[in-house]
C-alpha positions as CSV (number, residue, x, y, z in Angstrom):
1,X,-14.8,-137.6,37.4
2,X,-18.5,-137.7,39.2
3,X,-17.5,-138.8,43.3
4,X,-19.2,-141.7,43.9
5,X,-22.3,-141.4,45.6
6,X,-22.4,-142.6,49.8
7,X,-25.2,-145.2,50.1
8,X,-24.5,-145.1,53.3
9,X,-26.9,-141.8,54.1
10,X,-30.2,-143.5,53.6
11,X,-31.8,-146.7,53.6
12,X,-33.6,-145.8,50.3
13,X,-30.2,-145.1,48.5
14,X,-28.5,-148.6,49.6
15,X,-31.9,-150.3,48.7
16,X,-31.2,-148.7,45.0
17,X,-27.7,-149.6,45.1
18,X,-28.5,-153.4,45.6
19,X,-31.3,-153.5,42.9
20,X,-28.6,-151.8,40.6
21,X,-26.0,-154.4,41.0
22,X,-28.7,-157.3,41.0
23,X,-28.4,-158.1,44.5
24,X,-32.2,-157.2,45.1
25,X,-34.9,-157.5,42.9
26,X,-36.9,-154.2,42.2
27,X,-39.7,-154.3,45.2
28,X,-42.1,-150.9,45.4
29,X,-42.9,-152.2,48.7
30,X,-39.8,-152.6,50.1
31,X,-38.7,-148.8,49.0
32,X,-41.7,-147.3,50.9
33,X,-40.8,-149.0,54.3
34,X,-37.4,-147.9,53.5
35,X,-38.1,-144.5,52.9
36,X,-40.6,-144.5,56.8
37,X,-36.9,-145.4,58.3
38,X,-35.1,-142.6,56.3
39,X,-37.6,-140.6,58.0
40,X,-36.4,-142.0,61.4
41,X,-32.6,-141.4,60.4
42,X,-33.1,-137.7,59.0
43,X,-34.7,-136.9,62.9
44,X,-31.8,-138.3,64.5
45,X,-29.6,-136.3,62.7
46,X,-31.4,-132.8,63.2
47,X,-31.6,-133.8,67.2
48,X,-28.5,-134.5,67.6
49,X,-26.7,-130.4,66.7
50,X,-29.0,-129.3,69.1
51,X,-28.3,-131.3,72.0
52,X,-24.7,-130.5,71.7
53,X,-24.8,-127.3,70.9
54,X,-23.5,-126.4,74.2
55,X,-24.0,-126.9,78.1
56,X,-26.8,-124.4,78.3
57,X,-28.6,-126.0,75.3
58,X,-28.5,-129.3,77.1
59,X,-30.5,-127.6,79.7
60,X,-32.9,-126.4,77.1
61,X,-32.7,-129.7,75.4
62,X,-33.6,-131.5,78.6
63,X,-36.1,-129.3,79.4
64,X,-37.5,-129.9,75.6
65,X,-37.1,-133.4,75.6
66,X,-41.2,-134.5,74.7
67,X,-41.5,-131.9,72.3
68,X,-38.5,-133.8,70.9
69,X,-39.3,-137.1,70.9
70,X,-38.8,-139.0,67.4
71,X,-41.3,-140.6,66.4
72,X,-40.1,-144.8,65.7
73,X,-41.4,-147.6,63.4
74,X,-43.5,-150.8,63.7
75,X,-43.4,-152.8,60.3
76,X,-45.5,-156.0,60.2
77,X,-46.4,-158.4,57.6
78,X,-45.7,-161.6,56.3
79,X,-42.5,-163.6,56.6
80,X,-39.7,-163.4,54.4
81,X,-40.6,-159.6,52.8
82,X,-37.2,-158.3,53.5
83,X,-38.3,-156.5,57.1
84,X,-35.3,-157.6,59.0
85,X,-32.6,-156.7,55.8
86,X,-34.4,-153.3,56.2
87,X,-33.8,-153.5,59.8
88,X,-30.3,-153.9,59.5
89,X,-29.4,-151.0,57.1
90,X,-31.2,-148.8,59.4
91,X,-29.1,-149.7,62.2
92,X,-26.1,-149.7,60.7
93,X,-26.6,-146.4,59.6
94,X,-28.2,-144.9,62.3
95,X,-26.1,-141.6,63.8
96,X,-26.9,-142.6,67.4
97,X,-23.9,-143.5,69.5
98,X,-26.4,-145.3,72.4
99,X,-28.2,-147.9,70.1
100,X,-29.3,-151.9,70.7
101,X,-30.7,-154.3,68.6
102,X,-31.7,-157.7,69.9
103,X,-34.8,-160.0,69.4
104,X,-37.3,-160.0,71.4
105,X,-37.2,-162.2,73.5
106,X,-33.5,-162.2,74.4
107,X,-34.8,-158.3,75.2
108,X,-37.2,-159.2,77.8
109,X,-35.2,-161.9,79.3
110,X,-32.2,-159.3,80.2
111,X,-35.7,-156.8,81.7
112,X,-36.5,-160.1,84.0
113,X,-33.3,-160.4,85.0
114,X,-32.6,-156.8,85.8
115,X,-36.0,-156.5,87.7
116,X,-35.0,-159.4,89.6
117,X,-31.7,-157.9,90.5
118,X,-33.6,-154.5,91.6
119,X,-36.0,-156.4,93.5
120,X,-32.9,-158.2,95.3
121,X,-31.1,-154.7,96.4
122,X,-34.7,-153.6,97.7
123,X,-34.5,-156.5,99.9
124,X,-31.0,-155.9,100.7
125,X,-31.7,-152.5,102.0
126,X,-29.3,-151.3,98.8
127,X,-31.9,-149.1,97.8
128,X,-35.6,-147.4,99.4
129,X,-37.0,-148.0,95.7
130,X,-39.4,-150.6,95.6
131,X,-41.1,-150.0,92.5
132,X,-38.5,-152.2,90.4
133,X,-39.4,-150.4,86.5
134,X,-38.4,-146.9,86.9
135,X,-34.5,-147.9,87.5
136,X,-34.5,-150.4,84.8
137,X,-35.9,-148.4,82.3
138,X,-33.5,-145.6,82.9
139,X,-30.3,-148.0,82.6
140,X,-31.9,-149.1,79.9
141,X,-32.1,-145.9,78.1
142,X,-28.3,-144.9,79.9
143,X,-27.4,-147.9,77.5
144,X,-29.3,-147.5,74.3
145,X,-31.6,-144.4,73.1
146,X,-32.4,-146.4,70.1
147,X,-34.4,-149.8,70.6
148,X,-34.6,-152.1,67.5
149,X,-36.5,-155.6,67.6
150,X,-36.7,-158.0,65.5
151,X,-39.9,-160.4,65.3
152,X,-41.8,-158.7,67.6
153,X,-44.3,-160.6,69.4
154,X,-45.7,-161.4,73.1
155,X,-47.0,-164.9,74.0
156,X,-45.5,-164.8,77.9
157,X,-47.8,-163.3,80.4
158,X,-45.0,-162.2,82.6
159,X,-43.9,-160.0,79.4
160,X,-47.5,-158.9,78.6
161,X,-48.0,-157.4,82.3
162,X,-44.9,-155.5,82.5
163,X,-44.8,-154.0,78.5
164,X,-46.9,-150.6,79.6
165,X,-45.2,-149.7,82.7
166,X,-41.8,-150.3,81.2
167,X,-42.2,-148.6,78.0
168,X,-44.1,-145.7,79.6
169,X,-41.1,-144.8,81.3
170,X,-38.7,-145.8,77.9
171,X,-40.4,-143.5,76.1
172,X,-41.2,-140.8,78.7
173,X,-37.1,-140.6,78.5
174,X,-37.1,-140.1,74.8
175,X,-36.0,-143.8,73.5
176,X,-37.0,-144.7,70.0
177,X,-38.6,-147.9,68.8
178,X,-38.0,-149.5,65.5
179,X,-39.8,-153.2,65.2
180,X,-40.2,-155.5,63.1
181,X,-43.4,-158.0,63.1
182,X,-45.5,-161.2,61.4
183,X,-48.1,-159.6,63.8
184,X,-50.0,-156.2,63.4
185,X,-50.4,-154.4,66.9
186,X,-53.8,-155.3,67.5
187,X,-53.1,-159.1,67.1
188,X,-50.6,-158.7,69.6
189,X,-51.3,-161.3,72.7
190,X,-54.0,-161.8,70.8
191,X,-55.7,-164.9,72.7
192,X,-53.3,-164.4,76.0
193,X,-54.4,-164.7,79.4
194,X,-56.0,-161.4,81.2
195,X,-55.3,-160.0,77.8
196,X,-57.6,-156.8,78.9
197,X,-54.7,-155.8,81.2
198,X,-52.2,-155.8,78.3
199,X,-54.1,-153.4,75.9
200,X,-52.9,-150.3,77.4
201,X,-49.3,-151.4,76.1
202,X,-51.2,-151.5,72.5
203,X,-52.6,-147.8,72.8
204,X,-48.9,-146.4,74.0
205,X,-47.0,-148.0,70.9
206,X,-49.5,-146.5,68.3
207,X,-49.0,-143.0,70.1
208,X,-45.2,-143.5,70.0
209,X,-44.3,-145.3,66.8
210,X,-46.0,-145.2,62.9
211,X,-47.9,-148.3,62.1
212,X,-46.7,-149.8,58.6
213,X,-46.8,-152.9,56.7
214,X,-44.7,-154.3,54.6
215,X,-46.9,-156.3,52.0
216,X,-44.0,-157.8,49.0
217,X,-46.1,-160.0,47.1
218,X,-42.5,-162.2,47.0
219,X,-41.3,-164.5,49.7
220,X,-37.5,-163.9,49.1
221,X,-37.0,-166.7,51.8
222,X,-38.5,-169.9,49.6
223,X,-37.0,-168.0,46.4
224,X,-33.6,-169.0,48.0
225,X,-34.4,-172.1,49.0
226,X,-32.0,-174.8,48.5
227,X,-32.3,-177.7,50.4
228,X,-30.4,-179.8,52.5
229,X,-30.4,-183.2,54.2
230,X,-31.4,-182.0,57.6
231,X,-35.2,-181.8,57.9
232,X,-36.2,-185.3,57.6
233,X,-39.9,-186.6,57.5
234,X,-41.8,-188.3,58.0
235,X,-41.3,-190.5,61.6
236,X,-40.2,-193.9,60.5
237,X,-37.3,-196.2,60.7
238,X,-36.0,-195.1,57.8
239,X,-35.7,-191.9,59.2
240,X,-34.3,-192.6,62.7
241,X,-31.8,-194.3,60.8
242,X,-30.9,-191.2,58.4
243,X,-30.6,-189.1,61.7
244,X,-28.7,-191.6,63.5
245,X,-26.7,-192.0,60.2
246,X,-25.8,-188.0,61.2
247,X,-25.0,-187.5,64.2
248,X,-22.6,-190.7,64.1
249,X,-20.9,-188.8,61.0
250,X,-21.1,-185.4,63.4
251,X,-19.5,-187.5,66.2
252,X,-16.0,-188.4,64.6
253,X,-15.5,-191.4,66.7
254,X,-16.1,-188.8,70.2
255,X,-18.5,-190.5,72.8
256,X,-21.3,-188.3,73.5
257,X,-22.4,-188.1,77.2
258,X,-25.1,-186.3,79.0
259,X,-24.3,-183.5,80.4
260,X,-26.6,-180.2,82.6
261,X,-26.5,-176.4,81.7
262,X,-26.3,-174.6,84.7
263,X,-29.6,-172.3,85.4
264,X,-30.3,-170.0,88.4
265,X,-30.6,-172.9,91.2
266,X,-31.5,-175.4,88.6
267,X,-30.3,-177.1,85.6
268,X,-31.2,-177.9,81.9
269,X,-30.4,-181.5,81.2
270,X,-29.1,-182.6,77.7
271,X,-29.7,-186.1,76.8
272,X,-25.9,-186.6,74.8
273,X,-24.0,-184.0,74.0
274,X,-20.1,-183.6,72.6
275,X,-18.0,-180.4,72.5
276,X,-20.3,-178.2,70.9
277,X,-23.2,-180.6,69.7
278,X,-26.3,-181.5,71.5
279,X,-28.9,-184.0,70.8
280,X,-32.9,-184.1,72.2
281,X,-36.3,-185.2,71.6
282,X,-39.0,-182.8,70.9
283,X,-40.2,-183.9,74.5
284,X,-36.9,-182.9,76.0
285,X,-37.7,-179.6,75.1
286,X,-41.3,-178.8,74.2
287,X,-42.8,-181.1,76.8
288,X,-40.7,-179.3,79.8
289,X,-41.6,-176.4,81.4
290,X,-38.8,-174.5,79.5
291,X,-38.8,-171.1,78.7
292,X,-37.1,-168.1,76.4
293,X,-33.9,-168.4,78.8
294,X,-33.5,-171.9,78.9
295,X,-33.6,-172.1,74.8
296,X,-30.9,-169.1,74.8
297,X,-28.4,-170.8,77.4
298,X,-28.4,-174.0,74.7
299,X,-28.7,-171.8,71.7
300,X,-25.5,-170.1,74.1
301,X,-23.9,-173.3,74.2
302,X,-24.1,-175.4,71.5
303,X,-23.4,-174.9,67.8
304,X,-25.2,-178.1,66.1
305,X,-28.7,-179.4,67.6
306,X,-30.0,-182.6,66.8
307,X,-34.0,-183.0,67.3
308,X,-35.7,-185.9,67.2
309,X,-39.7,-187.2,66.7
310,X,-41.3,-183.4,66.4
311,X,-45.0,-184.6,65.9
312,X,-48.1,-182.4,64.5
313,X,-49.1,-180.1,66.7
314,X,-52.9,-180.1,67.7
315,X,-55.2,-177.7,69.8
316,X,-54.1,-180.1,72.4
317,X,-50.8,-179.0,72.2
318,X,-51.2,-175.7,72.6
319,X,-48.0,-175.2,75.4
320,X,-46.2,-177.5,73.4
321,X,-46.5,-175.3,70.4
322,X,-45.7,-171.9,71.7
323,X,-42.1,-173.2,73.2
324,X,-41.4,-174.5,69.6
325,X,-41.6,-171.5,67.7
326,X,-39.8,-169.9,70.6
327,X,-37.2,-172.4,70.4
328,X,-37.0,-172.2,66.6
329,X,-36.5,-168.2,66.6
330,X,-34.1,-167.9,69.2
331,X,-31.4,-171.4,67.2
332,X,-32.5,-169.2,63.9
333,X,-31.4,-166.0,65.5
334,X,-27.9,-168.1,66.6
335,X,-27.5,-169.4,62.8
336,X,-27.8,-172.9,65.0
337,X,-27.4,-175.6,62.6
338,X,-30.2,-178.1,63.2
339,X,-31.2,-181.4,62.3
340,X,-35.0,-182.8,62.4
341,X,-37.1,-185.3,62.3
342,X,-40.2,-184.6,62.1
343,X,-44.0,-185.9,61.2
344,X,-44.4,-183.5,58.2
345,X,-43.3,-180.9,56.2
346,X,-43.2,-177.6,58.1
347,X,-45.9,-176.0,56.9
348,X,-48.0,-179.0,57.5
349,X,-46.9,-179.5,61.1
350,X,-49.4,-177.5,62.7
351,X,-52.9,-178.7,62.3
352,X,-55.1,-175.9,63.4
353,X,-53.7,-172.2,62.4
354,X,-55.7,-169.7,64.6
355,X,-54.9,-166.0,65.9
356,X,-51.6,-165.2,67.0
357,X,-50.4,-168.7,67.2
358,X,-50.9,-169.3,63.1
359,X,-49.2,-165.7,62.5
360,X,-46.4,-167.1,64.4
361,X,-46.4,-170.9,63.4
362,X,-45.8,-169.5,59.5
363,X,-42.8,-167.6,60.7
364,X,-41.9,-170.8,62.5
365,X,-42.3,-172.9,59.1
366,X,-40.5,-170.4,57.2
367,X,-37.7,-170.8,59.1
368,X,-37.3,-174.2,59.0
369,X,-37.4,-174.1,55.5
370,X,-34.1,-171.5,55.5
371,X,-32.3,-173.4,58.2
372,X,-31.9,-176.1,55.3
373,X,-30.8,-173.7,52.6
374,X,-27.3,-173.5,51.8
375,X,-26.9,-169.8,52.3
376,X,-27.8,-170.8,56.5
377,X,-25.9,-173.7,56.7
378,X,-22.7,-171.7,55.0
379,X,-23.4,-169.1,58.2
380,X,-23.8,-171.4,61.0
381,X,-21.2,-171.7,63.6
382,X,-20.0,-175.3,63.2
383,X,-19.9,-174.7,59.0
384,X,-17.2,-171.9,60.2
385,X,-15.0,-173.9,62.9
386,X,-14.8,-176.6,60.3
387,X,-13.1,-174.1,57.5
């Protein structure tokens, strides 16, 4: 009897396996990105005999460590190609025992936050370092050798200015970056403020990382598309009425109150919220000056999000735009189930697609689309606590 084979060696070979069975439909495109991370897995493997070979050949190792490097992975192209499945067969199977995978943002909001916390024992006289990067980026790399993003992108000029230093240092240390991306790495900040001090970030990724895109002619995303009641347009009384209809059926009977999440010295208010539901306008969020953190903490502590009255979104709501598809990535990311009403479909919401912003807006519609599918809604949070 023939041993059944291990998918679990290469991307390529678990990408067959699910196009055997049916899972997957045959896609050419799909098998060359995965066989670009096979490429990434089969390095790790031949580093790692020879780092623990023995104590001397750590030294040599060490000493070896740029002629070593491994090369990572940028993949960019449209939404719902199958980058971030392909993303997490690669991490799952890589043989590297130091390893993170996060989004983006939630990424650069834990760098802030560690900066901030150097900065603070500089202060304290805790340490004569005052150059804030260098530490990070080694406890980062202490932490995880292997970097993996999903949805790559830079829109916040706090990020932008610090991307070159820290990664210089990242990758001076020998960690690996595997990405994923709507946006090629040119595009990248594309219409961002001081933008020319950020380009040096887009010359050290191409020397560290192979450029690829993945270009499925099939958007498996709207292919599974089933839709539910929960994206309602467009703004009438009809349906304020429909939303109102849910959130009294979410309620139970429980009176929802407002309540504050806690942030650094200041607070995020939530209009009415109960247990682990929330309800807020689009204002509430998109008009504030909220950022990346603030959408985690809520993503953090709520399950089911209610928002009301999104309108289109102009050239004159340019702000407004950019904390919407932040705020849709990061409840996506949480399988947050959420209810909208809104003045149009999502891929008509935006009314002006240009540069980075309309790269990012489609990602945006696209996931609005899946957050109604069943296959979402069967994942989310409060779908599970209610089995």
């Amino acid at each position: 009897m023939q041993p059944m084979p291990d998918y679990s060696i290469s991307v390529c070979e678990q990408l067959k396996a699910l196009t055997v069975s049916g899972s997957l439909q045959v896609d050419s495109a799909q098998m060359d990105v995965a066989k670009k991370l096979d490429r990434v897995l089969a390095d790790f493997k031949r580093k790692r005999p020879a780092a623990k070979s023995s104590a001397l050949g750590w030294m040599f190792a060490a000493r070896k460590k740029s002629a070593e490097t491994i090369k990572g992975l940028y993949i960019h192209g449209s939404v719902g190609r199958g980058k971030t499945m392909l993303m997490d067969m690669f991490f799952a199977m890589a043989p590297c025992p130091k390893k993170r995978r996060a989004h983006f943002f939630e990424f650069m909001n834990d760098v802030h936050n560690r900066i901030a916390a150097q900065r603070l024992k500089f202060k304290n006289g805790e340490t004569k370092q005052t150059d804030p990067i260098p530490p990070v980026a080694a406890d980062l790399y202490a932490e995880a050798e292997l970097l993996c993003f999903d949805e790559f992108t830079v829109t916040d000029i706090a990020d932008a200015m610090i991307l070159s230093r820290l990664f210089s240092e990242l990758f001076s240390l020998g960690c690996v970056l595997i990405a994923t991306s709507n946006v090629e790495p040119d595009n990248l900040y594309r219409d961002g403020l001081n933008r020319g001090l950020f380009l040096p970030f887009i010359d050290l990724l191409k020397k560290h990382v192979d450029i690829v895109t993945l270009d499925s002619p099939t958007d498996y995303r709207m292919e599974k598309l089933n839709s539910q009641p929960v994206y309602l347009t467009p703004l009438d009384q009809r349906t304020d009425m429909a939303m109102d209809a849910s959130w009294m059926q979410g309620l139970h009977g429980r009176k929802a109150q407002p309540t504050e999440i806690p942030m650094k010295g200041r607070s995020i208010h939530v209009p009415l919220a109960v247990d682990r539901m929330a309800r807020f306008s689009f204002a509430d969020l998109c008009d504030a000056p909220l950022g990346p953190a603030d959408f985690l903490a809520i993503a953090e502590r709520f399950d089911t999000i209610f928002l009301d009255h999104v309108p289109k979104l102009g050239p004159d709501k340019r702000n407004q735009t950019k904390r919407f598809i932040i705020l849709i990535d990061t409840l996506y990311d949480h399988n947050i189930r959420l209810y909208v009403s809104a003045a149009a479909m999502p891929e008509d919401l935006l009314e002006e697609r240009r540069g980075t912003e309309g790269f990012e807006f489609d990602r945006t519609a696209s996931r609005l689309f899946e957050m109604r599918s069943a296959e979402y809604l069967a994942q989310t949070p409060a779908t599970r606590a209610a089995e």
